[in-house]
C-alpha positions as CSV (number, residue, x, y, z in Angstrom):
1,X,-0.1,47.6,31.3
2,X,-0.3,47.3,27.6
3,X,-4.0,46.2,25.8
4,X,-3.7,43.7,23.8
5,X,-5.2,44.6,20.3
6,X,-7.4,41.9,20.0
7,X,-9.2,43.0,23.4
8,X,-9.3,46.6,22.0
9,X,-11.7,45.5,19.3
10,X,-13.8,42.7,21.4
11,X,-14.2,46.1,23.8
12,X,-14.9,48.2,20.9
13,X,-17.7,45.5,19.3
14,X,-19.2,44.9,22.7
15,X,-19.6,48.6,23.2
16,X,-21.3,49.0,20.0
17,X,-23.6,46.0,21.1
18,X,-24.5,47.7,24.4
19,X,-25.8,51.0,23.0
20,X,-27.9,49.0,20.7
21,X,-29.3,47.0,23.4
22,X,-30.2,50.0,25.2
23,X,-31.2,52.6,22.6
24,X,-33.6,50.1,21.3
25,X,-35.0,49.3,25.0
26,X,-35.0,52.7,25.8
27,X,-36.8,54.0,22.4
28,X,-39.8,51.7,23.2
29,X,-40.5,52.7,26.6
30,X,-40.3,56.6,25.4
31,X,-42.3,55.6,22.3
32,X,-45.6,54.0,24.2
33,X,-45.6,56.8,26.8
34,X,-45.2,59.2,23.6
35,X,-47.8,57.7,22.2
36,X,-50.1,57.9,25.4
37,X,-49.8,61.6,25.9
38,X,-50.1,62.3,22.0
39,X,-53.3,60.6,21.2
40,X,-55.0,62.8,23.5
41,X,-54.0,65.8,21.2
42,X,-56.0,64.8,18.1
43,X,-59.3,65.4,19.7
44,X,-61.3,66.7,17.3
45,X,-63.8,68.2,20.2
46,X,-63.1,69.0,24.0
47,X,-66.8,67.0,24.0
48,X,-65.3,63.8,22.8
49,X,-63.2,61.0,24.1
50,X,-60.8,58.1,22.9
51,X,-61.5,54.9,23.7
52,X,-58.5,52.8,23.2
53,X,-59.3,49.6,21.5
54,X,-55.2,48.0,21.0
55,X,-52.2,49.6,20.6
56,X,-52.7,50.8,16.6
57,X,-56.6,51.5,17.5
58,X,-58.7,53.9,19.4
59,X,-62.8,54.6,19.4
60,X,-63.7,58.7,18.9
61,X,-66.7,58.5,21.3
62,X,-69.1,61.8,21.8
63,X,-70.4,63.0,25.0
64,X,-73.0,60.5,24.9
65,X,-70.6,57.3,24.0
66,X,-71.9,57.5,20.1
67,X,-69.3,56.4,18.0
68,X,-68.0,59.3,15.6
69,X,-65.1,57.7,13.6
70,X,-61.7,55.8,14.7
71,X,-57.9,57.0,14.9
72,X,-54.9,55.3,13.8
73,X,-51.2,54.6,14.8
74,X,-49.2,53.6,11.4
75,X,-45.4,53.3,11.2
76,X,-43.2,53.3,8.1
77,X,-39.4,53.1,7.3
78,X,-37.9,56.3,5.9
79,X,-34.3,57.7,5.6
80,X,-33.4,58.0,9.2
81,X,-35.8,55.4,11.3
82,X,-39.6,54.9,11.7
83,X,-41.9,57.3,10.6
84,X,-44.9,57.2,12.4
85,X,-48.3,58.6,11.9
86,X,-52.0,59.0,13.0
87,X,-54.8,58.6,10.8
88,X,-58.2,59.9,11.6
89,X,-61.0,57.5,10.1
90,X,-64.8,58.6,10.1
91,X,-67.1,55.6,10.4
92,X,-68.2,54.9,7.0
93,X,-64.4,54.4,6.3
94,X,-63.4,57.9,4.7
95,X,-59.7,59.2,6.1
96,X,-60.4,62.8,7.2
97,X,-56.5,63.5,8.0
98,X,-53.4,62.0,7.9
99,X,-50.5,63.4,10.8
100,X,-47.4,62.5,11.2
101,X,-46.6,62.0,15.4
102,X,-43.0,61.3,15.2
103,X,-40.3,60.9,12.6
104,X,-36.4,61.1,12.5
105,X,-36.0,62.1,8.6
106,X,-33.8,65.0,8.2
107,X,-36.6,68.4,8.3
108,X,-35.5,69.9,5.3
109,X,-37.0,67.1,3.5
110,X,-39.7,66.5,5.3
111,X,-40.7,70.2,5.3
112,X,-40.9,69.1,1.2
113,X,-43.8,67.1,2.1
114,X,-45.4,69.9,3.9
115,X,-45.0,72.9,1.3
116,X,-46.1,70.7,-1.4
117,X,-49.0,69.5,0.6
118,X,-48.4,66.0,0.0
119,X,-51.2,64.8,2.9
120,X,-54.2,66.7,0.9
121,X,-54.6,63.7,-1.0
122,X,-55.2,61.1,1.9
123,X,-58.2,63.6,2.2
124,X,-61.9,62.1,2.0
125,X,-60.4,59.3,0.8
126,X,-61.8,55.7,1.6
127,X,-59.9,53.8,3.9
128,X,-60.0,50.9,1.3
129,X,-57.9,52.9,-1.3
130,X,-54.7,51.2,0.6
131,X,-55.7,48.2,-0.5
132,X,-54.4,48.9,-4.2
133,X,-51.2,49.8,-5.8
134,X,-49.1,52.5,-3.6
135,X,-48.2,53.0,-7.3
136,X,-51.7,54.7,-7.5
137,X,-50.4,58.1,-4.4
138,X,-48.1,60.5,-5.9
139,X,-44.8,61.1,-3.9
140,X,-42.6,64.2,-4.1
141,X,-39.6,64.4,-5.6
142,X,-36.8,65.5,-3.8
143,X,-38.2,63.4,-0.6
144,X,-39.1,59.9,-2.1
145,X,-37.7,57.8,0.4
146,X,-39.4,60.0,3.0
147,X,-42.9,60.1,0.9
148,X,-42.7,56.1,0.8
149,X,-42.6,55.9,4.7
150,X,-45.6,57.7,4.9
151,X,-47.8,55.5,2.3
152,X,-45.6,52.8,3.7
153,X,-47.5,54.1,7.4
154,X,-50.8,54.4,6.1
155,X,-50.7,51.5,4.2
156,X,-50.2,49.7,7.1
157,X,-52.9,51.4,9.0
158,X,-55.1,49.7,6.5
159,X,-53.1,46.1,6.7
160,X,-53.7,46.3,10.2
161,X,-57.1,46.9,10.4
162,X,-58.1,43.9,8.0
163,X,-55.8,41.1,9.8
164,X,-56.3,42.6,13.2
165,X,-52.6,43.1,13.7
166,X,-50.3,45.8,14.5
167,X,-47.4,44.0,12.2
168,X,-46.0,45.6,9.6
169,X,-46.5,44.3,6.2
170,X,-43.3,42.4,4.4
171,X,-42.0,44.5,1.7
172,X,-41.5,42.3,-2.0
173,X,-38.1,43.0,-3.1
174,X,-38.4,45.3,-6.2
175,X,-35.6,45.6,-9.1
176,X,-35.4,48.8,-10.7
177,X,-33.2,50.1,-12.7
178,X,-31.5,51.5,-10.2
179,X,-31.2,48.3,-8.5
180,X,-29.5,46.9,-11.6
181,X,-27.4,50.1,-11.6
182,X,-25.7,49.9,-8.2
183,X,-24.8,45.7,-8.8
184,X,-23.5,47.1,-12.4
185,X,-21.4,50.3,-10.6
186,X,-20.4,47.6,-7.9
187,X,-19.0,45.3,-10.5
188,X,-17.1,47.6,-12.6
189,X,-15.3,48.8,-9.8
190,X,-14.2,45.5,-8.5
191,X,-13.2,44.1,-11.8
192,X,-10.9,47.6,-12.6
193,X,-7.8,46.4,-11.0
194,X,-8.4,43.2,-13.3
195,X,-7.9,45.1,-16.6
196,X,-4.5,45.4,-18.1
197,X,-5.2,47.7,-21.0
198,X,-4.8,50.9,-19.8
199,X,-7.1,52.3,-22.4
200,X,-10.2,50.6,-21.4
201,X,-9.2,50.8,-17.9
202,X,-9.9,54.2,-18.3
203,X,-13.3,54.0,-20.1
204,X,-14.8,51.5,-16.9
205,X,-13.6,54.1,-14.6
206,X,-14.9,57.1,-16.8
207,X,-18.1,55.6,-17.1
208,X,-18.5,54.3,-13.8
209,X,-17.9,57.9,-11.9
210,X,-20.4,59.0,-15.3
211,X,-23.3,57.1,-14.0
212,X,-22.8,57.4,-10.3
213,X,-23.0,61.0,-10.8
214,X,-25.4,61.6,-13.3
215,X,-28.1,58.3,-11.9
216,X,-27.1,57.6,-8.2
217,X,-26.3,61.6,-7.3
218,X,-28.8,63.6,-9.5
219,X,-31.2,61.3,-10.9
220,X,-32.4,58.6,-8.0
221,X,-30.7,60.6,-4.6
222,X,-28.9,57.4,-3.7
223,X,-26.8,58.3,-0.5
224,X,-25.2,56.0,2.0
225,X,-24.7,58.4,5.1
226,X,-24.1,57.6,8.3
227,X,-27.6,57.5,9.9
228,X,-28.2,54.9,7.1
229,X,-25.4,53.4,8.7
230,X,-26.5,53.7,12.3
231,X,-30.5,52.7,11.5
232,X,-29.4,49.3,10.2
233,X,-27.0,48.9,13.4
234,X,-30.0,49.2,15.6
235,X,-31.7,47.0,13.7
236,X,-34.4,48.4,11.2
237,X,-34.1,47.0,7.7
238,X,-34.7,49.1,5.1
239,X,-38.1,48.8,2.9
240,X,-37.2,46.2,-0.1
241,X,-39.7,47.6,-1.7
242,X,-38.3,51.0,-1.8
243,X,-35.6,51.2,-1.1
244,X,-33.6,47.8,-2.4
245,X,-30.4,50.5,-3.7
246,X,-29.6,51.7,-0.6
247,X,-29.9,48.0,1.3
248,X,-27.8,46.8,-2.3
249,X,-24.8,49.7,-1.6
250,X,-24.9,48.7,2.0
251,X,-24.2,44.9,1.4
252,X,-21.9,45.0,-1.5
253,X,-20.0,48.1,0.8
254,X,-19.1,45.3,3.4
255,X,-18.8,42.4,1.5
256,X,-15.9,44.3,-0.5
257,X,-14.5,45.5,2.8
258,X,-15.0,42.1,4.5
259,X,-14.0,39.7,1.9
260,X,-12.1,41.7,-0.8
261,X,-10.4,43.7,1.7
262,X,-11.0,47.1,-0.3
263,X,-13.0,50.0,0.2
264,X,-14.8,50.1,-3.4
265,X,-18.1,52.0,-2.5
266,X,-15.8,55.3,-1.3
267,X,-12.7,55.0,-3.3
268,X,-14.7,54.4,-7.1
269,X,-18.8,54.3,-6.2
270,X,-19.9,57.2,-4.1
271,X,-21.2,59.9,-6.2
272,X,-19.4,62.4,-4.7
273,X,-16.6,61.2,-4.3
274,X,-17.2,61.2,-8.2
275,X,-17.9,64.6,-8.0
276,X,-14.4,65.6,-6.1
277,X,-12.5,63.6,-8.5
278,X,-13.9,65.5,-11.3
279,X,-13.3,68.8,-9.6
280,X,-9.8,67.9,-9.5
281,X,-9.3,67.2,-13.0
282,X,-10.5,70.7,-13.8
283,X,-8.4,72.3,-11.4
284,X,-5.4,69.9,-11.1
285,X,-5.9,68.7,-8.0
286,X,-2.8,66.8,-5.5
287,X,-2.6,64.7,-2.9
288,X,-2.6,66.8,0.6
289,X,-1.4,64.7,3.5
290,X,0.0,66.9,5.8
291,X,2.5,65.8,9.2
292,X,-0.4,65.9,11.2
293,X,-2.9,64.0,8.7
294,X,-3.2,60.6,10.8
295,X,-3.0,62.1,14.0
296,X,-6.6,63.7,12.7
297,X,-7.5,60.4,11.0
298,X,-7.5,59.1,14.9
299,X,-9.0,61.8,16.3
300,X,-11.7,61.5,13.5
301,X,-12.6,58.0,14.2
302,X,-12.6,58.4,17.4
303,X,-15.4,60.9,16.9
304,X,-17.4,58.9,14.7
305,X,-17.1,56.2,16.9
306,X,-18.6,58.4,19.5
307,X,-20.7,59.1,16.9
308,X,-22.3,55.8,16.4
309,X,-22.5,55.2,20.1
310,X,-24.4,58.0,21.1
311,X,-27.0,57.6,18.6
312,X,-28.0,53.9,19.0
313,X,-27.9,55.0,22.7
314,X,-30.3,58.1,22.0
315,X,-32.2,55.7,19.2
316,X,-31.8,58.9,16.9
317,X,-29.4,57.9,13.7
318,X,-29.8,61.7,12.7
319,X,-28.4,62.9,15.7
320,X,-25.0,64.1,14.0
321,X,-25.9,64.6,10.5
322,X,-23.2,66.7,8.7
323,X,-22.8,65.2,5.0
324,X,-22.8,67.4,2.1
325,X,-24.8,65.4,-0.1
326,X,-28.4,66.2,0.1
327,X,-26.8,69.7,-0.2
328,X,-25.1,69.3,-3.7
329,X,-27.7,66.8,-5.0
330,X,-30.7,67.4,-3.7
331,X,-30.5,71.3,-2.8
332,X,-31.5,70.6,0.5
333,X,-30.1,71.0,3.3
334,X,-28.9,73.5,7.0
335,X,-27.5,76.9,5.6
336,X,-24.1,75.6,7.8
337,X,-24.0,72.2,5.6
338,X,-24.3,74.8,2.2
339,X,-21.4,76.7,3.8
340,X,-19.1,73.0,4.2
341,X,-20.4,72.2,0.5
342,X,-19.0,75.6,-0.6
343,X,-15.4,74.6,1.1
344,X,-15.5,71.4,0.4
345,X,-16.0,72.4,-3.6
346,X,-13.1,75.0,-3.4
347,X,-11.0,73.3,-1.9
348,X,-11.8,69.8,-4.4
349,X,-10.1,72.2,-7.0
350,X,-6.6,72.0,-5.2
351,X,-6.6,69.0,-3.0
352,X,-7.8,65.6,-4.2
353,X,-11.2,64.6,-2.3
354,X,-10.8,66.8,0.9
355,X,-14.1,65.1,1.8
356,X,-13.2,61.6,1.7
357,X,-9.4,61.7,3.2
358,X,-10.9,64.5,6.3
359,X,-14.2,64.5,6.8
360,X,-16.5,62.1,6.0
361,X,-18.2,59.7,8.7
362,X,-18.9,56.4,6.2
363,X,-15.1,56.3,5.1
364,X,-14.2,56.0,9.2
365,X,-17.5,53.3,9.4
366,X,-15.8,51.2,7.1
367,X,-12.3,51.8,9.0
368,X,-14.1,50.2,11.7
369,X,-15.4,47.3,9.5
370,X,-12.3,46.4,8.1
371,X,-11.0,45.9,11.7
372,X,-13.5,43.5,12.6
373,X,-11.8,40.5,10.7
374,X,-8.9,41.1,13.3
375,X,-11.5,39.6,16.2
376,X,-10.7,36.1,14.6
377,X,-7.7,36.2,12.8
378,X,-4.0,37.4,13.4
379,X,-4.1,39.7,10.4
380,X,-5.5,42.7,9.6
381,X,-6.2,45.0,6.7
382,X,-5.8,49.4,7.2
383,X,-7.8,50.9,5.5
């Protein structure tokens, strides 16, 4: 019996919707035992006990019940999911540490934090230093977005303890130029097919794949990869604040799909794609699609798809990590995602965007987006 297509993707979307239900109801059952058994290890003393006082709060009691200072539970939004920490307050209000419990950023980065000892500054510290700019705490570059979940985390340690509330604060939108640069990029590359002259279609492109490069690549770090992908899925937003490109590319990447019924973020946004394209002009690159090209396109959605479920089922959007572009960016990354790069450069030289058209996760994400107007209407767009 043939399956109608239609069912395929109502299967396909309810499937999706399952394995966010119960990744997200899993996650919080795993998290508060977590949390139980972990508390315990910040002791300062085997003499002393925690008394717990609500879910973000516990009393660090002596021997003889005298109060010697309080401990924390803070959680901020980084890359790849909540970052949470514990923050050990003495009672006069000084922070004497700041440790991080449980995060999903990839480690390479977060080891940044760690080797540049980023948490030294928390030190001695009064509690009431949150209450000011986060302008004020230095991050490190390289592992902003990660940095920002953790004053993100501390900061609402402090918001908590003044409202009596383990609710994370609301994050004010806040437009950057790089904002402004991503709506610009976004723009550009939706009104190219519009221009006629080929001359100055040329320049918009030019200077489109210039600035994604040089700004959203080198300059700001600005990926969409599919963890990014697979955090929004199961439902955490990311900081406004902070984060406002990432949450820009994301929306304008599906209203284009959606609406417009092209793909602009990969085919004339992505810095490296960018990068690809202007690896092929140096070494006079061609189109490779060989017989068995979209019998790997399948099987390559198929695993991304399998992809996306298992992670929103495990709560972990890192889980299958592979993209090259913290590597060629941000020097950061596995040795075995260095090795890919090096391919993936070489072989940019001969073949136009091997990344793109074989590998990459968010083209195949937004394969399965542009199927989705297909659950209402007869027709559909390939992309």
């Amino acid at each position: 019996m043939k399956v109608p297509p239609r069912l395929k993707l109502w299967l396909l979307f309810v499937s999706v919707l399952v394995a966010i239900f119960l990744g997200k109801t899993g996650s919080r059952i795993i998290h508060d035992r977590k949390t139980n058994d972990v508390v315990s290890l910040f002791l300062p003393s085997p003499d002393q006990s925690l008394e717990k006082v609500n879910d973000y709060k516990w009393k660090l009691l002596d021997k003889e019940n005298h109060l010697k200072g309080y401990f924390y539970l803070g959680e901020g939004v980084g890359y790849n999911g909540y970052v949470r920490l514990m923050m050990h307050v003495d009672p006069e209000g000084l922070i004497r540490s700041v440790t991080v419990m449980d995060h999903k950023e990839t480690p390479s980065f977060y080891q940044k934090l760690i080797r540049n000892n980023f948490f030294a500054q928390f030190e001695d510290v009064p509690m009431e230093a949150f209450r000011q700019d986060s302008s004020l705490w230095q991050t490190v570059s390289g592992a902003t977005i990660t940095s920002n979940a953790v004053l993100q985390a501390a900061g609402n340690v402090y918001l908590a303890e003044k409202s009596s509330s383990p609710k994370r604060k609301m994050s004010i939108p806040a437009f950057s130029f790089s904002s402004l640069l991503v709506i610009f990029l976004f723009l550009n590359a939706t009104l190219l097919k519009y221009i006629k002259q080929r001359t100055f279609q040329k320049i918009a492109l030019s200077c489109g794949m210039l600035l994604s490069v040089i700004f959203l690549g080198f300059f700001y770090n600005i990926p969409l990869t599919l963890s990014r992908i697979i955090l929004l899925l199961s439902g955490v937003m990311p900081d406004l604040h902070y984060q406002l490109p990432i949450f820009l590319i994301i929306i304008f990447s599906s209203l284009s799909i959606v609406i417009l019924r092209q793909n602009t973020y990969c085919h004339l946004v992505c810095p490296f794609g960018c990068v690809q394209d202007l690896l092929g002009k140096v070494g006079a690159s061609r189109n490779y699609r060989p017989r068995w090209y979209i019998a790997w396109k399948r099987v390559l959605w198929v695993a991304i798809l399998f992809m996306v479920v298992l992670s929103l089922l495990f709560n972990d959007p890192a889980l299958f990590q592979y993209e090259v572009f913290g590597a060629f960016f941000n020097l950061t990354a596995a040795p075995s995602i260095f090795v890919l790069l090096f391919l993936v450069i070489l072989l940019s030289l001969f073949i136009k965007r091997p990344w793109c058209n074989f590998l990459c996760p968010v083209q195949g994400v937004f394969s399965f987006l542009g199927l989705l107007p297909g659950l209402f209407m007869k027709k559909r767009t390939n992309f």
